[in-house]
C-alpha positions as a LaTeX table, in Angstrom:
\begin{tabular}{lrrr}
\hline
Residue & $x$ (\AA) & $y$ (\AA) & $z$ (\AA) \\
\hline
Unk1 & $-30.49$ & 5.76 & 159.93 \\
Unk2 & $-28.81$ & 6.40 & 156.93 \\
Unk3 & $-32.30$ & 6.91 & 154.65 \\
Unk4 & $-33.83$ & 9.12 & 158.10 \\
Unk5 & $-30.78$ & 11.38 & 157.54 \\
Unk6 & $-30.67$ & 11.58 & 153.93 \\
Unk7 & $-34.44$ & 11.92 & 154.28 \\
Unk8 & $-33.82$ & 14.77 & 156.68 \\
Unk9 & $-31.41$ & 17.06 & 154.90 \\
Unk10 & $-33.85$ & 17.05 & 151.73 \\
Unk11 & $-36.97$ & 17.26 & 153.16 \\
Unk12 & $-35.42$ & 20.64 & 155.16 \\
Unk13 & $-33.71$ & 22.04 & 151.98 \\
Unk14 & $-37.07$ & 21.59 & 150.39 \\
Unk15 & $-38.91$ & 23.92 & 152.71 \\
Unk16 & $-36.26$ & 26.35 & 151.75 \\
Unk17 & $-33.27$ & 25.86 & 154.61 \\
Unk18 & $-30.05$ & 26.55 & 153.79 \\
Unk19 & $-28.54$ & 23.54 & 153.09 \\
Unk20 & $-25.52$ & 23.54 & 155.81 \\
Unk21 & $-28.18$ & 24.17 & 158.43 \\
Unk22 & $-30.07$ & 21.49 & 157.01 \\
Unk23 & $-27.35$ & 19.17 & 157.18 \\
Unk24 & $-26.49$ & 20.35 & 161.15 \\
Unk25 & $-30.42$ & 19.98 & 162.21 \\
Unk26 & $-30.64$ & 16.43 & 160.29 \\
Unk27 & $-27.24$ & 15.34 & 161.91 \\
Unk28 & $-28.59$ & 16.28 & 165.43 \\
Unk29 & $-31.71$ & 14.43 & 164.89 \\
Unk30 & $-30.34$ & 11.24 & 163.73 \\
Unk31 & $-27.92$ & 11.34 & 166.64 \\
Unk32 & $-30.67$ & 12.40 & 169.13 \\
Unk33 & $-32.54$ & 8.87 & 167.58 \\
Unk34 & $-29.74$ & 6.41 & 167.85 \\
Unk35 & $-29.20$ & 7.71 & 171.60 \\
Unk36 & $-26.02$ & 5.67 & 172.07 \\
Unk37 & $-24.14$ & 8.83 & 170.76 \\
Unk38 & $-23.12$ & 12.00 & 172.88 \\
Unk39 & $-24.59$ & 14.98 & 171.25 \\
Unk40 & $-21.62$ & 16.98 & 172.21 \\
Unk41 & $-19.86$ & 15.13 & 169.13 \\
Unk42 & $-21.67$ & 17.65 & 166.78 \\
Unk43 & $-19.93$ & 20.90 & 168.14 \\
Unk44 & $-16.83$ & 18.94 & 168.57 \\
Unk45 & $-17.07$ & 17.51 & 164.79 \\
Unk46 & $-18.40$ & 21.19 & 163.40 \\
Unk47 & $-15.43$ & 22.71 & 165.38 \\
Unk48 & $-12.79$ & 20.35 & 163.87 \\
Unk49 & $-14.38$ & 20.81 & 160.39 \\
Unk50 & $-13.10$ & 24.80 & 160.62 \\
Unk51 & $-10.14$ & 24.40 & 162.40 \\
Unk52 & $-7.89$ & 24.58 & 159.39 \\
Unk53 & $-5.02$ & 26.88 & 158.47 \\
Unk54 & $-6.14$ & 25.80 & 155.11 \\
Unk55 & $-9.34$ & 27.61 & 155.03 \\
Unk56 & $-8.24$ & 30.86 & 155.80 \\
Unk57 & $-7.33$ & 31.40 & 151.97 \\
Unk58 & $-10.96$ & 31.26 & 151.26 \\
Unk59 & $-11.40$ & 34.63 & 152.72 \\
Unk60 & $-8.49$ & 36.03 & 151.97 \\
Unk61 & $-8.90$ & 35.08 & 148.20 \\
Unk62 & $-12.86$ & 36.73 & 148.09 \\
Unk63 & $-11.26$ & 39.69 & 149.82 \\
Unk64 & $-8.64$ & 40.42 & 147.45 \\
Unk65 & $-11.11$ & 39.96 & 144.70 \\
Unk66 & $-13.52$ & 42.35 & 146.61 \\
Unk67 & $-10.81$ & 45.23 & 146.73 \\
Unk68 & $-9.54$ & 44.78 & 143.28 \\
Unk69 & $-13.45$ & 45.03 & 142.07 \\
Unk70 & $-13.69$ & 47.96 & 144.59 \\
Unk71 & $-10.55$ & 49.49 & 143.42 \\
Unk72 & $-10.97$ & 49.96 & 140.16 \\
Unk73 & $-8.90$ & 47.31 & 138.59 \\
Unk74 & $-11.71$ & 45.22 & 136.97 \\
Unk75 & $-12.49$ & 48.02 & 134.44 \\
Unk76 & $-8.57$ & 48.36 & 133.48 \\
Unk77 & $-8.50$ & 44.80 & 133.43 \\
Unk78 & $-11.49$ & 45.01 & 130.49 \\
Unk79 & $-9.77$ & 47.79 & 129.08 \\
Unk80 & $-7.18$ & 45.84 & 128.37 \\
Unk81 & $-9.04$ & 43.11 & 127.16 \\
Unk82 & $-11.11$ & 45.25 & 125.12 \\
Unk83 & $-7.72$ & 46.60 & 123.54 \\
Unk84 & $-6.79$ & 43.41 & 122.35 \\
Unk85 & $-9.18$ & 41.61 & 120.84 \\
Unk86 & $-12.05$ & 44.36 & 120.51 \\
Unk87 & $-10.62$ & 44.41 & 116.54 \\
Unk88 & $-12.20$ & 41.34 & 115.98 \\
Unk89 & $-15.59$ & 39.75 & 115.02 \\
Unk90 & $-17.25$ & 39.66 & 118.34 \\
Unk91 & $-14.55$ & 41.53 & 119.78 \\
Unk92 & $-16.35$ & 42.84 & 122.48 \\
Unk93 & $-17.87$ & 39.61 & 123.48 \\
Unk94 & $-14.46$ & 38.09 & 123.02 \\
Unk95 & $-13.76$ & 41.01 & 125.37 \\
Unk96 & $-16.10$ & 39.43 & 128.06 \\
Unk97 & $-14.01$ & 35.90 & 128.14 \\
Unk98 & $-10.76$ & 36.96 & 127.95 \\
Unk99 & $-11.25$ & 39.82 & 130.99 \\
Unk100 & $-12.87$ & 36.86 & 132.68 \\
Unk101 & $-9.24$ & 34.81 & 132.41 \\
Unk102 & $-7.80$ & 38.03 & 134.04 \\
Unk103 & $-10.62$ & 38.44 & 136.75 \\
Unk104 & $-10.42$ & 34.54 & 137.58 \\
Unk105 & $-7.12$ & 34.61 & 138.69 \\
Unk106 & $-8.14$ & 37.08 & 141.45 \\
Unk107 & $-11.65$ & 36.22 & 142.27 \\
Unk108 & $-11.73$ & 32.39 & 142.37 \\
Unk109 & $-15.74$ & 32.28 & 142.50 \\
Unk110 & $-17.89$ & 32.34 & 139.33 \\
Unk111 & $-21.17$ & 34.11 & 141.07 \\
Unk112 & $-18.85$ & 36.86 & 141.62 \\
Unk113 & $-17.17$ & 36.67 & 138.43 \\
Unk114 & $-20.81$ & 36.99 & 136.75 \\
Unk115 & $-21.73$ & 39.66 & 139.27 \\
Unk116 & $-18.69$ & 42.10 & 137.86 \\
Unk117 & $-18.46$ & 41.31 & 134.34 \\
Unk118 & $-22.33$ & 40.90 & 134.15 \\
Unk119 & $-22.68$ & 44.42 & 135.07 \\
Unk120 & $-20.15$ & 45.93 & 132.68 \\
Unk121 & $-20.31$ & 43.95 & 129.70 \\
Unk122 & $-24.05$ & 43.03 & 129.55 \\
Unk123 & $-25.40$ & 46.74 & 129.29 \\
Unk124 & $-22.18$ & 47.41 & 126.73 \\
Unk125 & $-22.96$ & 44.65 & 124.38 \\
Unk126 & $-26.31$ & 45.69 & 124.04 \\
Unk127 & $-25.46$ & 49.05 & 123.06 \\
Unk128 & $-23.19$ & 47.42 & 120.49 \\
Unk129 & $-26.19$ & 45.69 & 118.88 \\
Unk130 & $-25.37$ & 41.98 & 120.44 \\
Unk131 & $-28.37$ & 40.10 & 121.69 \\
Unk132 & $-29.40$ & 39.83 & 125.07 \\
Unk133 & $-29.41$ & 36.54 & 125.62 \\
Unk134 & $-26.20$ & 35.94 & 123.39 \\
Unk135 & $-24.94$ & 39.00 & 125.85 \\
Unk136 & $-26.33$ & 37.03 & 129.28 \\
Unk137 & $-25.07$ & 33.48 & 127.37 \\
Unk138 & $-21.24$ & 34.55 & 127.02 \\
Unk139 & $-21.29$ & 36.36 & 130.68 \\
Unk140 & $-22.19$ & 33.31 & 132.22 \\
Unk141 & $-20.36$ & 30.81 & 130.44 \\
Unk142 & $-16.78$ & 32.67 & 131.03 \\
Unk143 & $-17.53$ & 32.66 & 134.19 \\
Unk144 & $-17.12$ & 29.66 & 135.23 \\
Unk145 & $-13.30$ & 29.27 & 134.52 \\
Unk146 & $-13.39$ & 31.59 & 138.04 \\
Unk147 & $-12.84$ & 28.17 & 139.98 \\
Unk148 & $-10.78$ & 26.25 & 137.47 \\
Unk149 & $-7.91$ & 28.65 & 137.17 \\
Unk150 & $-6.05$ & 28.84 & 139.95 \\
Unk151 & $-6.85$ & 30.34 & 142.93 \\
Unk152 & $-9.62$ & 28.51 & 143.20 \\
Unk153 & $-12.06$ & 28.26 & 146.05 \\
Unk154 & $-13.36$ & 25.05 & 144.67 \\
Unk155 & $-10.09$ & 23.24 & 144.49 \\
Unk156 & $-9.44$ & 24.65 & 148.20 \\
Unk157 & $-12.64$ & 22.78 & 149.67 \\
Unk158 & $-11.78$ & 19.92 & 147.44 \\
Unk159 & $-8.13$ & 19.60 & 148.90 \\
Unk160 & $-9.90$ & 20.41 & 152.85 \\
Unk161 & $-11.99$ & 17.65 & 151.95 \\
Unk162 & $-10.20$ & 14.95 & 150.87 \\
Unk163 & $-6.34$ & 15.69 & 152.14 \\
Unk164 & $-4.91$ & 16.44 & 149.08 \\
Unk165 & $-2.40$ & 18.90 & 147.48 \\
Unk166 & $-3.82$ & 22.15 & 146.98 \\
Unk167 & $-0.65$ & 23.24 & 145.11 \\
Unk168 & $-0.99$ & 20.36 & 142.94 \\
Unk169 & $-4.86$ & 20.87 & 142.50 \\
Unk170 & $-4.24$ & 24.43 & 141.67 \\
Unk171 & $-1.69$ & 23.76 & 138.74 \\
Unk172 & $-3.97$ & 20.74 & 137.01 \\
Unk173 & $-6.64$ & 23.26 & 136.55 \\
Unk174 & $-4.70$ & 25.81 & 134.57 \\
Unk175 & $-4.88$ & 23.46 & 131.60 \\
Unk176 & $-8.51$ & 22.34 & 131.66 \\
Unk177 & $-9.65$ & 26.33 & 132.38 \\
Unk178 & $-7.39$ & 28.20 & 129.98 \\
Unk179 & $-8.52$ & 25.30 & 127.04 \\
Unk180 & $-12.55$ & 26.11 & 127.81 \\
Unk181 & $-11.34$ & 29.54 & 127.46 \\
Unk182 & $-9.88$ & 29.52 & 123.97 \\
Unk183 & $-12.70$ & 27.03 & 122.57 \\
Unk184 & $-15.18$ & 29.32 & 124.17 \\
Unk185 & $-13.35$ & 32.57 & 122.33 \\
Unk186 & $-13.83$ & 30.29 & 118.90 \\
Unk187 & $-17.40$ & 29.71 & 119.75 \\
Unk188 & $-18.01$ & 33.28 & 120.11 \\
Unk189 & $-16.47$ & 34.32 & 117.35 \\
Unk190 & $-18.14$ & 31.59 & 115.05 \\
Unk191 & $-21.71$ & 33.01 & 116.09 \\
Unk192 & $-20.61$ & 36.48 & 115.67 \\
Unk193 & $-19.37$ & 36.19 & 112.63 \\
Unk194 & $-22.57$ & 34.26 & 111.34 \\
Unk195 & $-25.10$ & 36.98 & 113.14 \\
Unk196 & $-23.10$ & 39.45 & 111.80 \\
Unk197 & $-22.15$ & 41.57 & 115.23 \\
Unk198 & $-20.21$ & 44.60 & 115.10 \\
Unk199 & $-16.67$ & 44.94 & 114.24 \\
Unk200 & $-14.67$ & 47.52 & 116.93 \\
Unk201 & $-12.08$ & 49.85 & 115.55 \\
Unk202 & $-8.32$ & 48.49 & 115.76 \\
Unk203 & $-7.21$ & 49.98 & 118.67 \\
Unk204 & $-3.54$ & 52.04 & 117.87 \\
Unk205 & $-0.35$ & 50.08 & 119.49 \\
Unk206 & 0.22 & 52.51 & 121.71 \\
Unk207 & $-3.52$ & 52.35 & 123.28 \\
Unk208 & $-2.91$ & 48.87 & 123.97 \\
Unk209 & 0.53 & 49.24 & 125.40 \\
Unk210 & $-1.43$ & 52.24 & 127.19 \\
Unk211 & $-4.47$ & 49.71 & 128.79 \\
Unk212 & $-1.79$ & 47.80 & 129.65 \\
Unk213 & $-0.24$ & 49.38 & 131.24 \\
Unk214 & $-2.57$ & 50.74 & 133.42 \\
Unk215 & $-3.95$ & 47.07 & 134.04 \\
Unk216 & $-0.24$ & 45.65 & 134.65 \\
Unk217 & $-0.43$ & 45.97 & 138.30 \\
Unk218 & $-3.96$ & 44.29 & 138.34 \\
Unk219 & $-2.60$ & 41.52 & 135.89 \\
Unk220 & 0.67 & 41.31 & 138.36 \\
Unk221 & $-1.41$ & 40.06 & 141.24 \\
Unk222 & $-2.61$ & 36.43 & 139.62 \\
Unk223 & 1.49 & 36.14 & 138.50 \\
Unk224 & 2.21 & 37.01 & 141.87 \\
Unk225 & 0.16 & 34.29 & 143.68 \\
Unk226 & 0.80 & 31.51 & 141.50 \\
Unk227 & 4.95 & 32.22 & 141.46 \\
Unk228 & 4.88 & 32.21 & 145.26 \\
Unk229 & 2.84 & 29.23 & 145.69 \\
Unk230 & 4.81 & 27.12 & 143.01 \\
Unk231 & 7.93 & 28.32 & 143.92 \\
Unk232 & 7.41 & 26.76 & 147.44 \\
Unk233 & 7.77 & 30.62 & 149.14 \\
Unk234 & 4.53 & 30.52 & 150.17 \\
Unk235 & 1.72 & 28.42 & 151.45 \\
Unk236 & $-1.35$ & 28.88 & 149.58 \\
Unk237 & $-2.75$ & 30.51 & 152.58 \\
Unk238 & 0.21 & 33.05 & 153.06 \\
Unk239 & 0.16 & 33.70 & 149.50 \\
Unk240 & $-4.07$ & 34.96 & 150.08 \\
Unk241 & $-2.81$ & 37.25 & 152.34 \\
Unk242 & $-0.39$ & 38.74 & 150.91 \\
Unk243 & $-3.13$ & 39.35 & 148.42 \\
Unk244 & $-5.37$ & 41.23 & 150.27 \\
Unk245 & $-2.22$ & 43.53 & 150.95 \\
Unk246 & $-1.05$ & 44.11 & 147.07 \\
Unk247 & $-4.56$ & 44.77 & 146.36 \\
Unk248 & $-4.88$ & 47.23 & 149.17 \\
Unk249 & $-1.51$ & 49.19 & 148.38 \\
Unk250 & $-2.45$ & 49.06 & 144.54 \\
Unk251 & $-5.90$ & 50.66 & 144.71 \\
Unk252 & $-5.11$ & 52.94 & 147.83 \\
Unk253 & $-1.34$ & 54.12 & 146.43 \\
Unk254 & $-1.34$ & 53.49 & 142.55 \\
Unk255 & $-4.77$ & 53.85 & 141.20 \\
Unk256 & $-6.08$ & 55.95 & 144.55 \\
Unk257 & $-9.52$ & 54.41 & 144.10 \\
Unk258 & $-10.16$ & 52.74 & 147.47 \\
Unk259 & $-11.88$ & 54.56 & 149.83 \\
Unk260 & $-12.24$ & 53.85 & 153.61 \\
Unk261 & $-16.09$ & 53.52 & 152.20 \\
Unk262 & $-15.10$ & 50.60 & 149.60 \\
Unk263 & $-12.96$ & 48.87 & 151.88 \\
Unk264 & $-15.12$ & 48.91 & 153.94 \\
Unk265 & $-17.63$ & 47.21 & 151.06 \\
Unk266 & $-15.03$ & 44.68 & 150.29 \\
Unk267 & $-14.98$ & 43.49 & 153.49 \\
Unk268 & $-19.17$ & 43.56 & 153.94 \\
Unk269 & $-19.06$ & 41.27 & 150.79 \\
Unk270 & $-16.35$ & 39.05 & 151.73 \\
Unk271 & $-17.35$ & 38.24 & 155.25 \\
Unk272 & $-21.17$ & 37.70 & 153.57 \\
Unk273 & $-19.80$ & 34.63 & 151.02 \\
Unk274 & $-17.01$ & 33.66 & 153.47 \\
Unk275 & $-19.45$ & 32.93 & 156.20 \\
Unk276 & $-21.65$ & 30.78 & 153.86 \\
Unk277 & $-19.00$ & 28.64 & 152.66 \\
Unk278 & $-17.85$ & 28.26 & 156.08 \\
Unk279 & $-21.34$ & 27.07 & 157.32 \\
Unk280 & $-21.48$ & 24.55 & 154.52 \\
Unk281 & $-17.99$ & 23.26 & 155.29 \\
Unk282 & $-18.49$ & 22.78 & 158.71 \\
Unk283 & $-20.95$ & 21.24 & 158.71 \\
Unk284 & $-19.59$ & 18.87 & 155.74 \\
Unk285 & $-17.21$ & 17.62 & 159.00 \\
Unk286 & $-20.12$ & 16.19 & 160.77 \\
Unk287 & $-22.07$ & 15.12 & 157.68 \\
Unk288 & $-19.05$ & 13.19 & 156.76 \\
Unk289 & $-18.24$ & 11.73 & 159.60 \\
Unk290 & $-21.90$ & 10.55 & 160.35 \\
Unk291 & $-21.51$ & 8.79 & 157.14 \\
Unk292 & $-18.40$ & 7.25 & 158.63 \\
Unk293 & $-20.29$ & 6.05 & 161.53 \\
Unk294 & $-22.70$ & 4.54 & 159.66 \\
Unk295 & $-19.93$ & 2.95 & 157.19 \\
Unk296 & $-21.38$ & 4.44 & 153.94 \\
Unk297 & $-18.32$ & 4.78 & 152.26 \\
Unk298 & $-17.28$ & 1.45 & 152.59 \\
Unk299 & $-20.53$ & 0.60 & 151.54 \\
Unk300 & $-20.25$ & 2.86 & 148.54 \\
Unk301 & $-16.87$ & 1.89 & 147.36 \\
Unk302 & $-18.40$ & $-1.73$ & 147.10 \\
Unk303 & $-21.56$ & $-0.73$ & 145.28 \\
Unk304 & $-19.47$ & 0.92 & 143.06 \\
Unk305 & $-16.42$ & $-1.76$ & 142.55 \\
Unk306 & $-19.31$ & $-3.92$ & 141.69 \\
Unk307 & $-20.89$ & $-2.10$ & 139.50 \\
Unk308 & $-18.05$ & $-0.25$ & 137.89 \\
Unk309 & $-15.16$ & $-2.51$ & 136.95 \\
Unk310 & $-12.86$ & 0.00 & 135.81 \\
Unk311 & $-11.57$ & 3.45 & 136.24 \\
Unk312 & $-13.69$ & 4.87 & 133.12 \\
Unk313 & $-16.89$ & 3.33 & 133.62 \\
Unk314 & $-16.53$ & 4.71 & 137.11 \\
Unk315 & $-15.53$ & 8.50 & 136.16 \\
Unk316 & $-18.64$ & 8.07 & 133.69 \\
Unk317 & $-21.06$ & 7.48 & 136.76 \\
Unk318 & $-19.85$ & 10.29 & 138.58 \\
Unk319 & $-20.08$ & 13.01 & 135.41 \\
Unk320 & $-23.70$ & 12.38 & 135.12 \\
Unk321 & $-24.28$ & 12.12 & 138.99 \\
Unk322 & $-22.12$ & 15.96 & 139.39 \\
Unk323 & $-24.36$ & 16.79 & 136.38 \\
Unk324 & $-27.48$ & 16.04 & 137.64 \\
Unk325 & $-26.57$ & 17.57 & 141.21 \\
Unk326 & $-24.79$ & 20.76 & 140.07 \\
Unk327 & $-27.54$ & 21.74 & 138.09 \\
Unk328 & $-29.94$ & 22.20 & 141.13 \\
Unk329 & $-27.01$ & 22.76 & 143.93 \\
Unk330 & $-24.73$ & 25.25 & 144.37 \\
Unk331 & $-20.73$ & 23.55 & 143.94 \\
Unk332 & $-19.25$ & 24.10 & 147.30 \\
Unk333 & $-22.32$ & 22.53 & 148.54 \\
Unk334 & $-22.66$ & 19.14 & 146.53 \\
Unk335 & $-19.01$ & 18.80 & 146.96 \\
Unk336 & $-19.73$ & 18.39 & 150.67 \\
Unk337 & $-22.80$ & 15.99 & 150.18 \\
Unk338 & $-20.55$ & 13.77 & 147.67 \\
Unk339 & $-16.96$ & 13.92 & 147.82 \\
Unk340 & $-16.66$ & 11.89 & 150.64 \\
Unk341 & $-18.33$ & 9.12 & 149.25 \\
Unk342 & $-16.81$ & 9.45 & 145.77 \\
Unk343 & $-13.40$ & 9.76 & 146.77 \\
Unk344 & $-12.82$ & 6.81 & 148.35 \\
Unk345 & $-14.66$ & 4.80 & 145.48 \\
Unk346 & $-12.08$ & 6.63 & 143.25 \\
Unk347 & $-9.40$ & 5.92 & 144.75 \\
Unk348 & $-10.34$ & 1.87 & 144.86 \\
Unk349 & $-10.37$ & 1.65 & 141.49 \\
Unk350 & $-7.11$ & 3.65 & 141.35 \\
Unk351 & $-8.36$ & 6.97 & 140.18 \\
Unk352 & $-6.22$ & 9.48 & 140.25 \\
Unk353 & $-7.05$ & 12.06 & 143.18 \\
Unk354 & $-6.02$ & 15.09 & 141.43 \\
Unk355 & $-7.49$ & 13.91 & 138.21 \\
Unk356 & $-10.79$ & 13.29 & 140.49 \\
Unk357 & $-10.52$ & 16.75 & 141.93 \\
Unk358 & $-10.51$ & 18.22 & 138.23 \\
Unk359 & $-13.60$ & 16.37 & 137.25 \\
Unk360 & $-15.45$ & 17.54 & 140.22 \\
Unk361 & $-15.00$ & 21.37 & 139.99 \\
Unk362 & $-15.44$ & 21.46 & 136.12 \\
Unk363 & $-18.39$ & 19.05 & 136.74 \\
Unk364 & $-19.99$ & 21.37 & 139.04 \\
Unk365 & $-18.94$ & 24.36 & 137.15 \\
Unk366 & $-20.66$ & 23.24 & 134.23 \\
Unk367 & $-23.42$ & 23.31 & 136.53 \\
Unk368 & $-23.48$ & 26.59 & 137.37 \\
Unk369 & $-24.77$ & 27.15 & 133.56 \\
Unk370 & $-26.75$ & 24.53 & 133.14 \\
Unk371 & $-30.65$ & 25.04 & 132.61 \\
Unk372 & $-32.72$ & 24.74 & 134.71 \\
Unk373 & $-31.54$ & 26.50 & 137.26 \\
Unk374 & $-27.95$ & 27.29 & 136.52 \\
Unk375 & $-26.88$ & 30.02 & 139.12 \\
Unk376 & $-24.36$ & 31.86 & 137.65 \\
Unk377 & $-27.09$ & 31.67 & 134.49 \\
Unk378 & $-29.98$ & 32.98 & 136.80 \\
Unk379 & $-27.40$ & 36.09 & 138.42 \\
Unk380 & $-26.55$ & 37.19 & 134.69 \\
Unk381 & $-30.51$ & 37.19 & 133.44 \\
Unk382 & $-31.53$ & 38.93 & 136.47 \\
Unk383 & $-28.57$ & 41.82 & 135.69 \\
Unk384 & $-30.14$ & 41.61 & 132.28 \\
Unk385 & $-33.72$ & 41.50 & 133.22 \\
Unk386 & $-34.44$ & 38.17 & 130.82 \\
Unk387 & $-36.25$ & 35.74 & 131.29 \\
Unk388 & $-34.62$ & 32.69 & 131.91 \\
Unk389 & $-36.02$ & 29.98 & 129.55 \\
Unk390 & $-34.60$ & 32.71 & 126.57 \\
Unk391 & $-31.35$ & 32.05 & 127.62 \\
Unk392 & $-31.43$ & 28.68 & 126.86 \\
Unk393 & $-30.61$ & 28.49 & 123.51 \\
Unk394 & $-27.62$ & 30.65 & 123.43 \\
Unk395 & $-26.02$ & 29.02 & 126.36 \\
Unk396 & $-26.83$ & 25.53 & 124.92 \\
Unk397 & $-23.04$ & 25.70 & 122.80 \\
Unk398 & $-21.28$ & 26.90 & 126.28 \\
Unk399 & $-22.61$ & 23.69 & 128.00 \\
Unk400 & $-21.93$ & 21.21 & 124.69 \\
Unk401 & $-18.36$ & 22.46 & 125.10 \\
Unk402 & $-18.31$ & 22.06 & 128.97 \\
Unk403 & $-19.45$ & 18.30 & 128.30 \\
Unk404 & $-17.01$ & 17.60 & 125.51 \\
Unk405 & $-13.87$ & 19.03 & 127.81 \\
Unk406 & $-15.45$ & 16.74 & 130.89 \\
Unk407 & $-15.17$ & 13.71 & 127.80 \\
Unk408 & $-12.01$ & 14.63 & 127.04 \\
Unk409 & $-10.58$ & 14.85 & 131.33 \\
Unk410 & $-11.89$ & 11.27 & 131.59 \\
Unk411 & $-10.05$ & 9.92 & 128.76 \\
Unk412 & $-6.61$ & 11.59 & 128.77 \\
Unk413 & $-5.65$ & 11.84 & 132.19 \\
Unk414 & $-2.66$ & 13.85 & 131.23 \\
Unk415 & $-4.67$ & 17.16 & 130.32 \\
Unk416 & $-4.91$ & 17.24 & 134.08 \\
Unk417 & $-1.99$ & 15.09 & 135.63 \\
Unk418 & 0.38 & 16.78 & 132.89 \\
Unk419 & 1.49 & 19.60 & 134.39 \\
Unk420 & 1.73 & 18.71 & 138.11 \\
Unk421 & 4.02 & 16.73 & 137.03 \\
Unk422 & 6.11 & 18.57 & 135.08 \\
Unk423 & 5.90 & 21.17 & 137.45 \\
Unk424 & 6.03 & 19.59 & 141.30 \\
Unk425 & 8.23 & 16.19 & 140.54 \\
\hline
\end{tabular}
């Protein structure tokens, strides 16, 4: 049953389904076949798979992203970037990463990260003389620190998924996405200062105390979140909502951008991506527990203890497994076909959850701009209008870096485990 329903799910995504659909109809199926199980258990298990306060930061989190794009706090947030390290070699490009650290700590989705910064800082750096697919290249790669940094949708279904701390998932990804940040800013800078790409005017000290200024209540809203939900004040799913209300009373009162039309946007896009992720999640419930009924994971964990004899040979399996799958599947979505079958491996061999959780999301991060089909790559070269195979060089240093960091998590524990506990002991 296990091969009909594995069968199932791919031989539906390959005619083009959506995969949690495909997962649902393949489910049904294979319980329709055994006929010693009550259909009824796949609205029951589908039901139980949503029924979480948890989840309700996933909207809340893409809506308070929506309104701050809406609002106009993305372009004071690259304003400010710009002011800062536009002086330098690359500035502007340097521009694009460090405006993505800002956005990230809003947004907590790298398609939407590329989306906005794709759209102002492709067009910009082409004006400036930077190539196009050095311009598509950096858009992409910054990106993907979206669902590292905390909040972070990934770590949200991760936690949903496999019971653990949120809170504690949150903090071990500050490290690991504010580390790809700086080495990307060196990599940038290192190509161009050897292509020779323009230098930007020093901006004045008061222009940068100026941008910031004006960005300060944009950059207050990331602060804001991850105080609260530290601090124990808030749960991480109060602390969305309370989100969505600074960002409304900043762009309505203090920068009087959002309209009754853009709201009104916001909430068009954030229902759009919130109702995909809750399809996929869902349905992750039943997929999950048919694989329970059919006792894969025990299964798995003894494939894998037999295979695998220690923590690190283990973690090595599953980096080129998330490779493999993140290049062709979307994150949220090969977290639900894998995680519960790699958890409970990882925790046999006495993996560390939260260390597990990190390698997961940067895994399928990494993904996300990794030929051939890369999706935050693809959403930057269509804003571009480039071809996709002439991307591939440019983004090849991005993804070298993203493999040496994933190295790097699976030998020192502590670049994840470090600060959780510092922080939450």
């Amino acid at each position: 049953m296990t091969l009909v329903l594995g069968g199932a799910i791919v031989a539906l995504m390959l005619i083009g389904m959506p995969l949690g659909f495909a997962i649902i109809i393949a489910c049904l199926g294979v319980i329709w076949l055994d006929g010693g199980i009550n259909p009824a258990i796949a609205a029951q298990r589908l039901f139980s798979g949503l029924d979480s306060f948890t989840l309700l930061a996933i909207p809340f989190f893409l809506l308070a992203g929506a309104l701050m794009s809406e609002s106009g706090m993305t372009r004071r947030l690259v304003a400010f970037a710009n002011a800062i390290v536009g002086r330098f070699t690359g500035g502007l490009a340097m521009s694009n990463v460090v405006a993505s650290v800002f956005f990230s700590g809003i947004s907590g989705s790298a398609v939407a990260d590329t989306s906005v910064m794709g759209r102002i800082f492709i067009p910009e750096m082409e004006r400036e003389g930077y190539g196009r697919s050095f311009s598509v290249a950096v858009t992409a790669a910054s990106s993907v620190v979206a669902p590292i940094i905390p909040p972070s949708i990934g770590f949200i279904v991760y936690g949903v998924l496999t019971d653990q701390s949120i809170i504690r998932l949150f903090v071990a990804g500050l490290v690991p996405g504010l580390l790809f940040s700086l080495l990307a800013l060196a990599i940038v800078f290192a190509i161009s200062r050897r292509r020779g790409y323009a230098v930007q005017e020093p901006q004045p000290a008061g222009e940068i105390v100026r941008t910031g200024l004006a960005a300060a209540p944009a950059l207050v809203m990331p602060v804001l979140i991850l105080a609260g939900i530290f601090s124990g004040v808030f749960t991480v799913t109060e602390c969305s909502a309370i989100a969505v209300v600074y960002a409304i009373v900043v762009g309505g009162l203090v920068y009087r951008e959002l309209t009754f039309a853009r709201i009104l946007s916001a909430l068009r896009e954030a229902v759009y991506t919130t109702a995909v992720i809750m399809i996929i999640v869902g349905a992750a419930k039943l997929f999950a527990w048919q694989l329970a009924y059919n006792q894969i994971p025990a299964a798995a964990v003894d494939w894998v203890t037999a295979v695998a004899h220690d923590p690190l040979v283990f973690l090595l399996i599953v980096n080129v497994l998330l490779l493999l799958i993140g290049t062709f599947m979307e994150s949220n979505a090969a977290m639900v076909m894998l995680v519960p079958i790699l958890h409970p491996a990882g925790m046999a061999l006495g993996v560390d959850p939260v260390q597990m959780g990190v390698i997961v999301v940067v895994n399928l991060c990494l993904g996300l701009i990794t030929p051939p089909i890369g999706l935050c790559l693809n959403v930057a070269c269509k804003i571009a209008g480039l071809p996709l195979e002439r991307s591939f060089k440019d983004i090849a240093p991005f993804v070298a870096l993203g493999l040496g960091l994933l190295v790097a998590l699976s030998l020192l524990p502590a670049l994840s485990l470090w600060l959780p506990g510092l922080l939450m002991n």
